[in-house]
C-alpha positions in Angstrom: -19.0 7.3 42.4 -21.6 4.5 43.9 -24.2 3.7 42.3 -27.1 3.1 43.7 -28.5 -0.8 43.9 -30.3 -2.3 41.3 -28.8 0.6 38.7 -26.5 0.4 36.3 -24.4 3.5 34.9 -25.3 4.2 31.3 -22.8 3.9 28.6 -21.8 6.9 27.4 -23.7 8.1 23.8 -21.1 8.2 20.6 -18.1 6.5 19.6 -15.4 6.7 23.0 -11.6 6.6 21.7 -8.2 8.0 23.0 -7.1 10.9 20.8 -4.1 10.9 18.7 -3.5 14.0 17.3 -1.7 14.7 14.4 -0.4 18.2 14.3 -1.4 21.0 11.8 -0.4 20.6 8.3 -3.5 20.8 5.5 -1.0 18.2 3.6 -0.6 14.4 3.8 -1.4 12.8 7.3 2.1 12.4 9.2 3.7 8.6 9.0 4.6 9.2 12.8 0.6 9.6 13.6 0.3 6.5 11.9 2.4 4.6 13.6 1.2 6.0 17.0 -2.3 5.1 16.2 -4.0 2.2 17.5 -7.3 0.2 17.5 -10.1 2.3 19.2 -8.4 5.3 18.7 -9.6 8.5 17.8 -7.0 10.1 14.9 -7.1 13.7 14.8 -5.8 15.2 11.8 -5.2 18.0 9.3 -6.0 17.1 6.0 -7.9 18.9 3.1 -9.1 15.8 0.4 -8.7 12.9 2.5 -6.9 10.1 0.1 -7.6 6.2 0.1 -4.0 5.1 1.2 -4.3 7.3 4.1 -7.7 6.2 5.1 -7.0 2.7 4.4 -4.1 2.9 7.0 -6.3 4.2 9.6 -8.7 1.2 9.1 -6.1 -1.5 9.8 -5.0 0.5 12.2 -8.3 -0.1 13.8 -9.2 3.2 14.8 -13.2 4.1 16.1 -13.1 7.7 14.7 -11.5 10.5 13.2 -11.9 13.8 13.6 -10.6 16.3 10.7 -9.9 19.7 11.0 -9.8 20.0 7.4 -12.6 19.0 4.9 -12.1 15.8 4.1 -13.9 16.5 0.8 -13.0 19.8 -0.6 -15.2 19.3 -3.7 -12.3 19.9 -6.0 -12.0 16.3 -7.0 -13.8 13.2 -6.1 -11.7 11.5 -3.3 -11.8 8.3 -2.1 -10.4 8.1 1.8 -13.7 9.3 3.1 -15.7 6.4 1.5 -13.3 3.9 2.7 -13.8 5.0 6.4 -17.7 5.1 6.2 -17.3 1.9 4.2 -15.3 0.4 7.4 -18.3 1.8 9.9 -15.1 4.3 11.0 -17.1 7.4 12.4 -15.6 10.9 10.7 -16.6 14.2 12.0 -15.4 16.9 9.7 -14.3 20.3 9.5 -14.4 21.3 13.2 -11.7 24.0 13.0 -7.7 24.5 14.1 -8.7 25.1 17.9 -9.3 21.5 18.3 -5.5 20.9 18.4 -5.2 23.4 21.3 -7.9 22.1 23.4 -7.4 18.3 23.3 -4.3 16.7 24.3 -2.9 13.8 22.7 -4.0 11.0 24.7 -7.4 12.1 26.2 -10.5 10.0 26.3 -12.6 12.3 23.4 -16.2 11.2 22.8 -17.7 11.9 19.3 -21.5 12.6 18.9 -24.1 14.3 16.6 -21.6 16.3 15.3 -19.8 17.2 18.5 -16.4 16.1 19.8 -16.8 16.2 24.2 -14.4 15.8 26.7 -16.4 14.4 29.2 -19.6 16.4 29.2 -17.9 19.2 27.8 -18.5 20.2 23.9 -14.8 21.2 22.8 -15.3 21.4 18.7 -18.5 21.1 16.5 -18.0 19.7 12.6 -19.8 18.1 10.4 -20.6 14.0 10.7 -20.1 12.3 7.7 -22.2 9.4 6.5 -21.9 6.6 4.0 -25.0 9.2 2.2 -23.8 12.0 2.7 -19.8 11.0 1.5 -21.9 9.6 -1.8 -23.3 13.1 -2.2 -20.6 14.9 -2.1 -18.6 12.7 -4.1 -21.5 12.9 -7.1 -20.9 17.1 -6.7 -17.2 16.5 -6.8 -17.2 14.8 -10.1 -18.0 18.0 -11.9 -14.6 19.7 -10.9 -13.0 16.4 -12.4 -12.3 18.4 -15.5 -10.7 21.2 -14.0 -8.5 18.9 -12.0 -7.4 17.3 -15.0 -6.2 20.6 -16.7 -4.6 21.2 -13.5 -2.9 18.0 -13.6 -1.5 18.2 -17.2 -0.1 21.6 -16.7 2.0 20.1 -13.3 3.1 17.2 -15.5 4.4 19.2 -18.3 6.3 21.2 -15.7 7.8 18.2 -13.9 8.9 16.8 -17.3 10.7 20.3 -17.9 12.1 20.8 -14.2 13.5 17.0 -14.2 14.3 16.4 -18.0 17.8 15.3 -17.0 17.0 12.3 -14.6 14.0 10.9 -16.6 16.5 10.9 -19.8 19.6 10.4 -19.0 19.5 9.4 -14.8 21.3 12.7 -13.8 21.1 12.4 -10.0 19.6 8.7 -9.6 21.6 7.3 -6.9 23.8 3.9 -7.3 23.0 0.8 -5.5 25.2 -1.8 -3.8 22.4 -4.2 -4.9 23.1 -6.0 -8.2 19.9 -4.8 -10.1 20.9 -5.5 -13.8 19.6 -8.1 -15.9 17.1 -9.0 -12.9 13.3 -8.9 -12.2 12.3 -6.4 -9.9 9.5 -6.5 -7.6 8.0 -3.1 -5.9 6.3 -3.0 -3.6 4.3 0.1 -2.6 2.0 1.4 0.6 -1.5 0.5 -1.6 -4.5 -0.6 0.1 -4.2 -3.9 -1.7 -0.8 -4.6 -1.1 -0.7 -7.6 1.1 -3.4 -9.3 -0.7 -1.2 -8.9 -3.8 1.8 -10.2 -2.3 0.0 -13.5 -1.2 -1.1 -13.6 -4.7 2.9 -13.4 -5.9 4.0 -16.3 -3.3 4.7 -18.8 -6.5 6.5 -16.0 -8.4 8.9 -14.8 -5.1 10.0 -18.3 -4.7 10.8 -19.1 -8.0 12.0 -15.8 -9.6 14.0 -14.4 -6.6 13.2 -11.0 -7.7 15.5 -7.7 -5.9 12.5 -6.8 -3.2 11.9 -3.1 -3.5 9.6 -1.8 -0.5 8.5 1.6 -0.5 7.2 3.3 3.1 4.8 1.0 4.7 5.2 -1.3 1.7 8.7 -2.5 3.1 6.4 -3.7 6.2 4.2 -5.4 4.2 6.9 -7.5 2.6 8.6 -7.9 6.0 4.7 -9.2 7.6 5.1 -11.5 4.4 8.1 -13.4 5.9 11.1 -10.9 3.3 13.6 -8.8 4.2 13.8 -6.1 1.3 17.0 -5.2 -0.6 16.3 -1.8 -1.1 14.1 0.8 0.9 12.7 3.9 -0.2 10.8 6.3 1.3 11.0 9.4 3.4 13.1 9.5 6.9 10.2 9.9 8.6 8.2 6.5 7.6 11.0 4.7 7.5 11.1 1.7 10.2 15.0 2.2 11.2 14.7 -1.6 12.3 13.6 -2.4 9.1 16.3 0.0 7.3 19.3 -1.5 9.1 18.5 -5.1 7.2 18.2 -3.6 3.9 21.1 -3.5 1.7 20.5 0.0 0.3 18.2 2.7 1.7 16.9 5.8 -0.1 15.1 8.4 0.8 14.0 11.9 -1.1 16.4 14.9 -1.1 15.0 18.6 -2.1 17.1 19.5 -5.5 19.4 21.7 -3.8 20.6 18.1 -1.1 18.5 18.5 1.9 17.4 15.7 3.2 13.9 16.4 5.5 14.6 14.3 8.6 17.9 12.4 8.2 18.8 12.8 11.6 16.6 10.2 12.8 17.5 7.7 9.9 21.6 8.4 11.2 20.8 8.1 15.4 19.2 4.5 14.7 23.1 3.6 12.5 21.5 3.9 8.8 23.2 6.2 6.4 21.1 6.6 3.5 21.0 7.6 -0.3 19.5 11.2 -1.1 17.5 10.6 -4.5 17.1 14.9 -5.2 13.9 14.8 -7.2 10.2 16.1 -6.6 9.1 12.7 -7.7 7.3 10.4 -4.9 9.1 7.8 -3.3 6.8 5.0 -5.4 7.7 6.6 -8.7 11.8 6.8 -7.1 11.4 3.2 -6.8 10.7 2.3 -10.1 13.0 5.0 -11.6 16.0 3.2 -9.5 15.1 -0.2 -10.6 14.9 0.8 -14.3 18.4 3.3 -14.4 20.1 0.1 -12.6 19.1 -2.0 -15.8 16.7 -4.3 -14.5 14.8 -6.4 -17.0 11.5 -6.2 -15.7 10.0 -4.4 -12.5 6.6 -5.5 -11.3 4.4 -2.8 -9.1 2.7 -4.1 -6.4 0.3 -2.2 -4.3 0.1 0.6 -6.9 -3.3 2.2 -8.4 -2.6 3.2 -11.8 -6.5 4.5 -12.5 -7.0 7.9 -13.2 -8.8 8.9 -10.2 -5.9 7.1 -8.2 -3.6 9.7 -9.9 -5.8 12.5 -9.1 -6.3 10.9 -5.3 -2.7 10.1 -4.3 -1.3 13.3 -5.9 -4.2 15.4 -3.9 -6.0 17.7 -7.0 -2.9 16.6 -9.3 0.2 18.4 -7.2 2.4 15.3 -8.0 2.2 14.6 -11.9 5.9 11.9 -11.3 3.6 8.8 -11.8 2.3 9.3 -15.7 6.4 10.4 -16.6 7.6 7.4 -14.6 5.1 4.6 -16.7 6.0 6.2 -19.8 9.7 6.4 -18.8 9.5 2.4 -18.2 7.4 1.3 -21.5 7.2 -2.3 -21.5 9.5 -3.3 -18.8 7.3 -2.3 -15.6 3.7 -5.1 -15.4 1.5 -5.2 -12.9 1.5 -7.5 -10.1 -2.2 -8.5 -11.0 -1.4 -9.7 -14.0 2.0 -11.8 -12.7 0.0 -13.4 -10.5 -2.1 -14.5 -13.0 0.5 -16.0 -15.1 1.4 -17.7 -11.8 -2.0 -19.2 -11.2 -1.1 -22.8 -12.5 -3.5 -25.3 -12.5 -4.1 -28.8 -13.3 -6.6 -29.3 -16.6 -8.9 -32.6 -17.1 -6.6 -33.0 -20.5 -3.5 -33.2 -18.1 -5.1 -35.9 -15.8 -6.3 -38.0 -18.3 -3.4 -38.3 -20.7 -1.7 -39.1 -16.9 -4.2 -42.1 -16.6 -3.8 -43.6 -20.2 0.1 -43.4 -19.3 -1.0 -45.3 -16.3 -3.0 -47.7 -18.0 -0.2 -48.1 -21.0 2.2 -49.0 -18.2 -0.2 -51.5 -16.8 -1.0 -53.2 -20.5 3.2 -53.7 -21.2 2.9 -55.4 -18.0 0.6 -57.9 -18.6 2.2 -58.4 -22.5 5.8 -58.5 -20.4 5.9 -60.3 -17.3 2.8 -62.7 -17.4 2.4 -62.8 -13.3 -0.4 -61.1 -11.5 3.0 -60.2 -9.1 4.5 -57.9 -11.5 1.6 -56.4 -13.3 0.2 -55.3 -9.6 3.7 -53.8 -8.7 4.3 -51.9 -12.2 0.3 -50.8 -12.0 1.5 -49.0 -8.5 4.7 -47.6 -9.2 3.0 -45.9 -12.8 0.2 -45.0 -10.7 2.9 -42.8 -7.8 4.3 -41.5 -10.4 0.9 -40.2 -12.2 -0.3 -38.4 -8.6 3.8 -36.8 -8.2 3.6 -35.6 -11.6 0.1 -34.1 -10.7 1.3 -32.6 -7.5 4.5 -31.2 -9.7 1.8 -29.3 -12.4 0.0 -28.0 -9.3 2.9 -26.5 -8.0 
């Protein structure tokens, strides 16, 4: 259409975005949405409690909006993916209903506005727009099922600790590794929000320890992004990168208990033959339960939330009670990557400079007592002086 001169068209009112739908599940956000998704998207998905780590992977993915057909805040627990989102000014309309997913098709221009989601002019689903307020409200009413949740979540543990007795004992079913694990440090690295800021933080301790690199799901990215190639990859056939998978020395993903592995197919087409690990234990907690059966001597997590409402958030209302077992199952041998990367943080103290410059200065005063010439006290000054500022650069390093 012309417009006439001396007007301009309007722009349209809302956040504009391709769709990227996600198909029906209630459950976790599919990895292959995830991967599909892009910045100024709009990611349409099916998820009852939105967690951080999913949320957190749509905001680097860029995306304008995303539109739920699921609460994203159920009020059973207090969640924290719909905070993120607000946080990141990523507009989330909520609970518009399962017909969405049969009236927008995956890669149509979708406009969302005042609770609305339009194609075109057209109002296709109404839900419920979610503010930075209005999350912070909800989340305050949520806190008051935390209890219940919590009951809930130490009935599911004790059930997982019966139903998998044998492999957090005695390693019944952990699968073997062509890696040499034993008697090594350990690094894992899992899909966290804070992942690659942790890795940048471990850069001292990766290039002197040489630790087996673990990456679990997008965490195996993360250490790619960081310049490593990962030994061992866990995760299941589904978020795998097969790229990624074909470099590694060993690949594992999770089997049901009776051997079926969801998804191999895909993993097999791309030339990878992985390991089934048959446990209802997530792939993070598989990772650190591999590490630990193959004798390593000390496994560091990296990009994992051990708080208690991270337990509660991950497992969505306590369904996955793997990571409490799995800590306990390590003791002493599993540390956080916070607190390696503090141990790491060397730094040069005044006391270490100046007892550097009296060493200077001693050098200087046998020179003078030594040689006599102005010649040889300037040359012995300089070469005690180089090797105060390399000794320096060594402590700083």
């Amino acid at each position: 259409m012309r417009w006439p001169r001396g007007r301009t068209k309007e722009a349209p009112v809302g956040v504009v975005g391709t769709a990227r739908l996600g198909g029906r599940s209630g459950g976790a956000v599919s990895p292959e949405l995830l991967r599909r998704v892009g910045r100024g998207d709009v990611a349409v998905i099916d998820q009852v409690d939105l967690d951080r780590t999913t949320a957190h992977a749509l905001v680097d993915a860029g995306v304008a909006g995303v539109v739920n057909v699921s609460p994203s805040i159920s009020g059973r627990y207090p969640n924290l993916g719909p905070e993120v989102l607000t946080d990141a000014g990523v507009a989330l309309l909520d609970d518009v209903g399962e017909g969405v997913l049969r009236r927008v098709r995956d890669g149509a221009a979708v406009r969302l506005h005042d609770g609305g989601l339009f194609l075109g002019d057209e109002e296709v689903a109404r839900g419920f727009s979610q503010t930075a307020e209005t999350v912070a409200d909800q989340l305050a009413e949520a806190r008051s099922g935390l209890a219940a949740q919590l009951e809930a979540f130490s009935a599911n543990t004790t059930e997982f600790m019966h139903r998998e007795r044998a492999m957090l004992l005695d390693g019944v079913g952990v699968p073997g590794l062509e890696t040499a694990v034993h008697g090594r440090t350990v690094l894992v690295v899992a899909p966290g929000p804070d992942r690659a800021a942790e890795l940048r933080r471990l850069r001292h301790f990766v290039r002197e320890e040489r630790p087996v690199l673990v990456g679990v799901g997008s965490g195996a990215d993360a250490l790619r992004a960081a310049g490593h190639t990962p030994a061992v990859v866990v995760g299941t056939a589904l978020e795998i990168d097969p790229e990624l998978a074909r470099k590694a020395v060993d690949v594992v993903i999770p089997a049901d208990l009776d051997g079926h592995i969801a998804g191999l197919a895909r993993l097999q087409d791309a030339g990878v033959d992985p390991l089934g690990f048959p446990s209802s234990a997530n792939p993070e907690d598989m990772a650190l339960l591999l590490a630990h059966r193959h004798g390593a001597s000390l496994v560091v997590a990296c990009g994992f939330d051990a708080t208690l409402t991270g337990f509660l958030d991950r497992g969505r209302s306590g369904s996955n009670p793997s990571t409490v077992l799995t800590r306990l199952r390590l003791g002493p041998a599993l540390v956080d990557a916070s607190a390696v990367a503090a141990l790491y943080r060397q730094r040069v103290t005044t006391g270490a400079v100046l007892l550097l410059l009296l060493a200077v200065a001693a050098v200087g005063a046998s020179a003078m007592l030594a040689s006599g010439t102005a010649e040889a006290i300037v040359l012995l000054v300089r070469e005690g002086w180089e090797a105060a500022v390399a000794a320096i650069r060594g402590v700083g390093t």
